[in-house]
C-alpha positions in Angstrom: 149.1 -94.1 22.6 151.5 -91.4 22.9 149.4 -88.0 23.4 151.0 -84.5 23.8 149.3 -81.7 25.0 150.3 -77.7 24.5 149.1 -75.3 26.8 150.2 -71.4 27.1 151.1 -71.9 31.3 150.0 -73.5 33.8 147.6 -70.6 35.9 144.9 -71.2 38.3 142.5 -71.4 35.3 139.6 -74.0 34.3 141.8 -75.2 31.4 144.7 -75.8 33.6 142.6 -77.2 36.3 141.1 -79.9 33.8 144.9 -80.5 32.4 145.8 -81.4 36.5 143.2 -83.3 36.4 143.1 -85.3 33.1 146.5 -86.0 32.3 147.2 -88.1 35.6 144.7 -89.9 34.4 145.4 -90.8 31.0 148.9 -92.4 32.5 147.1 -94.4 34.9 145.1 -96.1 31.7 148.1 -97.2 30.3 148.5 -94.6 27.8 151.2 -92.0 28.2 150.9 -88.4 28.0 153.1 -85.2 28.3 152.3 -81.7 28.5 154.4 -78.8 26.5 153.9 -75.6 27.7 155.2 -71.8 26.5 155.5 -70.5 29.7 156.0 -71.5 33.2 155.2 -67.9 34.9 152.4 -68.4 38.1 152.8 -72.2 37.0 150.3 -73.0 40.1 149.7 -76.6 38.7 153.2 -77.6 37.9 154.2 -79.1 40.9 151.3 -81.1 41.4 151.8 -82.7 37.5 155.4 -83.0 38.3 154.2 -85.0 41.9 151.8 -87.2 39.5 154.3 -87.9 37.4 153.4 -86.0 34.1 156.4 -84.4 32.0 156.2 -81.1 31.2 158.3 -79.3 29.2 158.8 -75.7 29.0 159.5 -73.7 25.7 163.2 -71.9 26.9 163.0 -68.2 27.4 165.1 -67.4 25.0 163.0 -68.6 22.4 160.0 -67.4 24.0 161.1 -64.1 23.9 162.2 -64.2 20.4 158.3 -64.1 18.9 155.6 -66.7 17.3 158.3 -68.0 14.8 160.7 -69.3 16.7 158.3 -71.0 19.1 156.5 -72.5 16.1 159.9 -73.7 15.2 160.6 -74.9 18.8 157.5 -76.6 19.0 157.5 -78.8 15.4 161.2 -80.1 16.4 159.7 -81.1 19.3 157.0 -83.2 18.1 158.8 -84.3 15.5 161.7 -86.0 18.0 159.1 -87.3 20.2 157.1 -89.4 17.5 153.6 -88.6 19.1 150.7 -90.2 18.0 148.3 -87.2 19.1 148.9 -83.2 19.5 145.5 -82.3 21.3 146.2 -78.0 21.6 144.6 -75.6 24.1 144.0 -72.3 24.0 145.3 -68.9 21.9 148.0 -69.0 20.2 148.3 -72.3 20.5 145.8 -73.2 18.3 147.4 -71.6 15.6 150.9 -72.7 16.1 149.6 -76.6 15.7 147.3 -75.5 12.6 150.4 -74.2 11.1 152.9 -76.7 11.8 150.7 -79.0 10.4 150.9 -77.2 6.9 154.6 -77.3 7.5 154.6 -81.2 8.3 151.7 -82.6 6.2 151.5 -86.5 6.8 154.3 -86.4 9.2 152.1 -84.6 11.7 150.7 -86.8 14.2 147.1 -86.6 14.3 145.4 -83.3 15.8 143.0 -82.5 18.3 142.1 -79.1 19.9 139.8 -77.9 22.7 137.1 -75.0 22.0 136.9 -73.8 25.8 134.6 -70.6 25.0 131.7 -69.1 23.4 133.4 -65.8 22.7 137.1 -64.4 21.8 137.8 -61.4 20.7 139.1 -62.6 16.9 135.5 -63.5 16.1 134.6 -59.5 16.1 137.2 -58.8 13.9 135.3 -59.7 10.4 138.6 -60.1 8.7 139.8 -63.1 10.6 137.0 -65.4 9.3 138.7 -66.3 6.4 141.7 -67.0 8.4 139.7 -68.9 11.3 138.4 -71.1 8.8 141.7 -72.3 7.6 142.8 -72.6 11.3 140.2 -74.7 12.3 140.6 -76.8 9.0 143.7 -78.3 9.9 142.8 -80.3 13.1 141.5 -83.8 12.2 139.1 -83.1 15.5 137.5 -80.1 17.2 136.3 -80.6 20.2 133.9 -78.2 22.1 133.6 -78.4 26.0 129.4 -77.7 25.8 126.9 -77.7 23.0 126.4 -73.8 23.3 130.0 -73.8 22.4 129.9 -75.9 19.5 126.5 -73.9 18.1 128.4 -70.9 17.9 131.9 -72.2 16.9 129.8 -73.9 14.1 128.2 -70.6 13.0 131.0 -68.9 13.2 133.1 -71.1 10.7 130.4 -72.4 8.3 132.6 -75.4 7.9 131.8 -78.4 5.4 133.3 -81.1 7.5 130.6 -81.1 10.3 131.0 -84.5 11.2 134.9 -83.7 13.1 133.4 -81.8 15.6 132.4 -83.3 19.3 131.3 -82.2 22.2 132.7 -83.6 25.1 131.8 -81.9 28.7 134.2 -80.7 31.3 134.4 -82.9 34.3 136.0 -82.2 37.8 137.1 -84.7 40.6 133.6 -84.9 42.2 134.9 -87.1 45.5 137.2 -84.3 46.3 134.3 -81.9 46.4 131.8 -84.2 48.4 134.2 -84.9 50.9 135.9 -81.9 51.3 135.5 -80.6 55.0 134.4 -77.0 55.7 136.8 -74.4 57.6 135.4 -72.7 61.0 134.0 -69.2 59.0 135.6 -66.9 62.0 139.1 -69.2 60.7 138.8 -68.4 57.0 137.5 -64.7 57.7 138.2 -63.3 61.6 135.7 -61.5 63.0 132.3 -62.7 61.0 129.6 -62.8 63.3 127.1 -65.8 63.3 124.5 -63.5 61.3 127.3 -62.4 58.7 126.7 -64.3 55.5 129.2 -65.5 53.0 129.1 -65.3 49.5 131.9 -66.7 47.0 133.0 -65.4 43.9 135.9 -68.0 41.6 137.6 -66.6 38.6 140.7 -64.9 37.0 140.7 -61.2 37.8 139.7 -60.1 34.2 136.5 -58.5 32.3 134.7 -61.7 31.6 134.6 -62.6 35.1 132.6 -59.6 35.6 133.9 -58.6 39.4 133.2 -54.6 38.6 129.5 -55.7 38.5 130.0 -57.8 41.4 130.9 -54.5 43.1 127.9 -52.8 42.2 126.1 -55.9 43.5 127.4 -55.7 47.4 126.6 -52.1 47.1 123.2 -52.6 47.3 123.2 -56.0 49.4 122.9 -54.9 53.4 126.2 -54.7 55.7 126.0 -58.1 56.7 126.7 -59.6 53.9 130.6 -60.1 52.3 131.9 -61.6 49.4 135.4 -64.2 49.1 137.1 -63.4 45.6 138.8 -66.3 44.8 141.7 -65.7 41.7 144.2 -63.7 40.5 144.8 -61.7 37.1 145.2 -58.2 35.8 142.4 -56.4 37.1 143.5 -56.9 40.3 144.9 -53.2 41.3 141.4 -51.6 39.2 139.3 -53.7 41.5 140.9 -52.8 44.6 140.8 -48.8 43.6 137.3 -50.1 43.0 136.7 -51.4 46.3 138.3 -48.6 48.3 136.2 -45.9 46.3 132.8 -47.8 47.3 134.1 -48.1 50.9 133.7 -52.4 51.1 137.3 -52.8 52.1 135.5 -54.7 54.7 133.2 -56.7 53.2 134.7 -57.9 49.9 137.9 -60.0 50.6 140.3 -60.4 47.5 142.0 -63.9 49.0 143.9 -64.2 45.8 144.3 -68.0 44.2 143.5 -70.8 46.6 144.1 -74.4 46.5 141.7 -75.3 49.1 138.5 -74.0 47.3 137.0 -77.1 48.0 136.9 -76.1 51.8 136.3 -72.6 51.4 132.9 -73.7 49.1 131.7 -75.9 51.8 132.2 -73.3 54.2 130.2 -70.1 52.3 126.4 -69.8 51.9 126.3 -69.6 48.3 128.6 -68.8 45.2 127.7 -66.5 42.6 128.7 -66.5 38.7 128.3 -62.8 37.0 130.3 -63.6 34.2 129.6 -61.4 30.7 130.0 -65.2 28.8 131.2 -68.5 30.1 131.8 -71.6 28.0 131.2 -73.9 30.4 131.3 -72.5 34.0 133.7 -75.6 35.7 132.9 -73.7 39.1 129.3 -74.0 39.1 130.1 -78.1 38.5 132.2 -77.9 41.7 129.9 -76.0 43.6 126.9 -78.7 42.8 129.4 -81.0 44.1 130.0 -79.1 47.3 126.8 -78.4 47.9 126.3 -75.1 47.6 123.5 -73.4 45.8 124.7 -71.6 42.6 123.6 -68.1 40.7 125.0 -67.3 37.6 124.3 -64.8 35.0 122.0 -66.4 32.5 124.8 -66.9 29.2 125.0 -69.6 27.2 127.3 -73.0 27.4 127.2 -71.9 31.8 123.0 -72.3 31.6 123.0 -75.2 30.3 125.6 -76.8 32.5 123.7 -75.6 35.4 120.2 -76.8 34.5 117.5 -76.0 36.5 120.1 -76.6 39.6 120.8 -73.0 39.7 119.6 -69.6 40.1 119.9 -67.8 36.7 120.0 -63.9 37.0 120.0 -61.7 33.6 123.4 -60.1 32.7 124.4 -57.1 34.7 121.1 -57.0 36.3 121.7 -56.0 39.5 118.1 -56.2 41.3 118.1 -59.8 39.8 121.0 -60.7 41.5 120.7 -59.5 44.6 116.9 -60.3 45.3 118.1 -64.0 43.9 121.1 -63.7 46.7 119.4 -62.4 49.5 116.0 -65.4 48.8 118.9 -68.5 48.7 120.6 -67.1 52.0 117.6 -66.5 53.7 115.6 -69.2 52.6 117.0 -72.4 53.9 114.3 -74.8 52.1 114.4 -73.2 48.4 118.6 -73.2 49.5 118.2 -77.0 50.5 116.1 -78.0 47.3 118.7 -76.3 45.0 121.0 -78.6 46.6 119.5 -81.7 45.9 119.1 -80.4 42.5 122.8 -79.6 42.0 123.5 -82.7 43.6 122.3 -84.3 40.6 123.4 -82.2 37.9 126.9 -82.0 39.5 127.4 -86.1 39.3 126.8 -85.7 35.0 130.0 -84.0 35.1 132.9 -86.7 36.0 136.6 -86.5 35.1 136.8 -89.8 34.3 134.1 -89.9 32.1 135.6 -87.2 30.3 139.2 -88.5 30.0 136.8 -91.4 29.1 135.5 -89.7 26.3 138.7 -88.0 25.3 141.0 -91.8 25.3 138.1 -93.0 23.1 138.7 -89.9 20.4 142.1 -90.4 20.4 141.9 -94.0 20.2 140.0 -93.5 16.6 141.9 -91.1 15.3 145.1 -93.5 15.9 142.7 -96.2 14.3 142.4 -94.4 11.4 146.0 -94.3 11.1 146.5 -98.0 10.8 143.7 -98.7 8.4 
C-alpha cells in the first residue's frame, strides 16, 4: 500500500510525536508511506523522519502564503501525481482540505482516512458549523477516534447515519524507550536542588488547554520546596512568564522549553501532573506509566479513561485537590510505589505497534474494498 499522510507541521506536539513514531514503522512492514505537510516552521520532528527515511514534503511558501485555495489546489495535484492508495488527514484545516478535494475528485480520490485527536475544538460551539461538520466528516470512508470519549462526543456531535465508519484506535508510544530510559543526576537537570527539594513535571504546548495559569495558582499554595519543570513551547509563553514573575516563582517554576530527552527528565522527577481544561487522549500520562512515574491529571474525559485507576484524578481547576493529591504521592512513598505498579500495567495497553497494527489493518480493508 501506498499511504500519504497530511499534517499542518511538524511541532513538538502528541500528533507529531505519534506521526515520528508510526510512520517509520509502517515502512518497516513493507508498506510505504509519506508525509505532506503545510508548513515546516519549529519542524522539531523533521530530522528524525528524514534520518528514518520517511519523505516529507513541504507545501512551498509561496503557495502557503497565498490562502486555503491554492493549498487545496497544491495538495489535489499532489495526490493525484502520486497515485496513493490512502490519504489518512490530521488535524485543522487539514481535515477540510481532504473532505473537499474529495468532492473535487470523486472516484479518483484514493480512499480517506482521518484522525479525531480531541474531545473539544472550538467549531463545535459555533452552532452554525454543524451543518457544515456534518458534510466534512461525510466524505472520509473512515473516522477514526484516538479514545472512546472521543468518539462519544464526535458521534453526538454529528448525528451521522453511517455509524459503522467510525473506529477507535488508541494512541500508543515506544514503551522500551520509556522503561529504559536512564534518569539525569536532579542537581544536573536543575543546579542547586537540595536532596529535600521535590520535583514535579508539567508536558504540553504553551496554550489554554494545557492549563499552565492554573498550574501557577497550584505552586502558590504548594510549600517552597517544591518546583515544577515545564516541558513545551507555544504562544502563551511570554503571559506565563509575566505570570510567573508577578507570583514571585521565578525560582521554583522552570520553563525548559521543548525537550527531546523527556524520557530522562520523567525518570528523574517525583511525579508529573496533567491540569488540562480537556484532553483527548493524554499521550503524556501513557509515557509517564511507562517511566514510572505516578501521574495526576484533571479528571476530563478521553485522559480518565486512558489513565484508569493508575492515576490520581483531581477535579478541574480545583486547586486544594491538586495540591493535597501532590503533596500525599511525594510524600508517600508506598501509595507513590502502588500507583506505579498500577501505571505499569495500564502503560503496556498502549503500544505503538499495536496501533500502527491497528491502523495497517484499516487501511488494508479499505484498499480491499477497492478491488472487490
Amino acid at each position: 500500500m501506498k499511504i500519504l499522510f497530511v499534517n499542518n507541521g511538524l511541532a513538538g506536539g502528541g500528533v507529531e510525536k505519534l506521526l515520528n513514531d508510526m510512520l517509520p514503522l509502517i515502512n518497516e512492514s513493507g508498506n510505504y508511506c509519506e508525509l505532506l505537510i503545510l508548513f515546516d516552521d519549529d519542524a522539531k520532528y523533521l530530522e528524525s523522519l528524514l534520518n528514518n527515511g520517511v519523505k516529507v514534503q513541504i507545501v512551498p511558501k509561496k503557495i502557503y502564503k497565498k490562502g486555503h485555495f491554492q493549498r487545496i489546489l497544491y495538495i489535489m495535484n499532489y495526490i493525484k501525481n502520486n497515485d496513493f492508495d490512502i490519504v489518512h488527514a490530521n488535524e485543522f484545516p487539514l481535515i477540510y482540505y481532504c473532505s473537499i478535494i474529495k468532492m473535487i475528485l470523486g472516484k479518483k480520490m484514493p480512499k480517506l482516512v482521518m484522525t479525531e485527536h480531541n474531545t473539544d475544538n472550538r467549531r463545535r460551539h459555533i452552532k452554525l458549523s454543524r451543518p457544515l461538520e456534518k458534510l466534512i466528516y461525510r466524505n472520509y470512508d473512515k473516522v477514526t477516534s484516538i479514545s472512546d470519549k472521543v468518539q462519544g462526543v464526535l458521534l453526538d456531535w454529528l448525528q451521522p447515519n453511517d455509524r459503522d465508519k467510525y473506529e477507535v484506535i488508541y494512541n500508543g508510544i515506544i514503551i522500551e524507550d520509556f522503561r529504559k530510559s536512564q534518569s539525569y543526576k536532579r542537581s544536573d537537570l536543575l543546579p542547586g536542588i537540595g536532596e529535600k527539594d521535590k520535583l514535579l513535571c508539567v508536558i504540553g504546548s504553551l496554550t489554554e488547554q494545557k492549563n499552565y495559569f492554573f498550574m501557577l495558582e497550584v505552586m502558590e499554595s504548594l510549600p517552597d520546596n517544591y518546583h515544577v519543570l515545564c516541558l513545551g513551547e507555544g504562544p502563551l509563553k511570554q503571559k506565563i512568564i509575566s505570570k510567573i514573575q508577578q507570583k514571585g516563582l521565578q525560582k521554583r517554576v522552570h520553563l525548559l522549553g521543548f525537550r527531546k530527552d523527556a524520557a530522562r527528565i520523567l525518570k528523574t522527577v517525583d511525579v508529573l501532573v496533567i491540569p488540562s481544561l480537556w484532553e483527548g487522549f493524554g499521550l503524556i500520562a501513557v509515557e509517564a506509566m511507562a517511566s514510572k512515574v505516578p501521574v495526576i491529571v484533571s479528571d476530563v474525559p478521553g485522559l480518565s479513561e486512558i489513565v484508569g485507576e493508575a492515576g490520581v484524578k483531581c477535579s478541574v481547576n480545583n486547586i486544594e485537590e491538586f495540591v493535597q493529591a501532590i503533596k500525599k504521592v511525594v510524600n508517600d512513598s508506598e501509595y507513590s510505589h502502588e500507583l506505579i505498579k498500577l501505571g505499569e500495567r495500564q502503560a503496556s495497553k498502549y503500544d505503538i505497534r499495536k496501533m500502527t497494527e491497528n491502523y495497517l489493518r484499516l487501511y488494508e480493508q479499505l484498499v480491499k474494498y477497492i478491488d472487490i
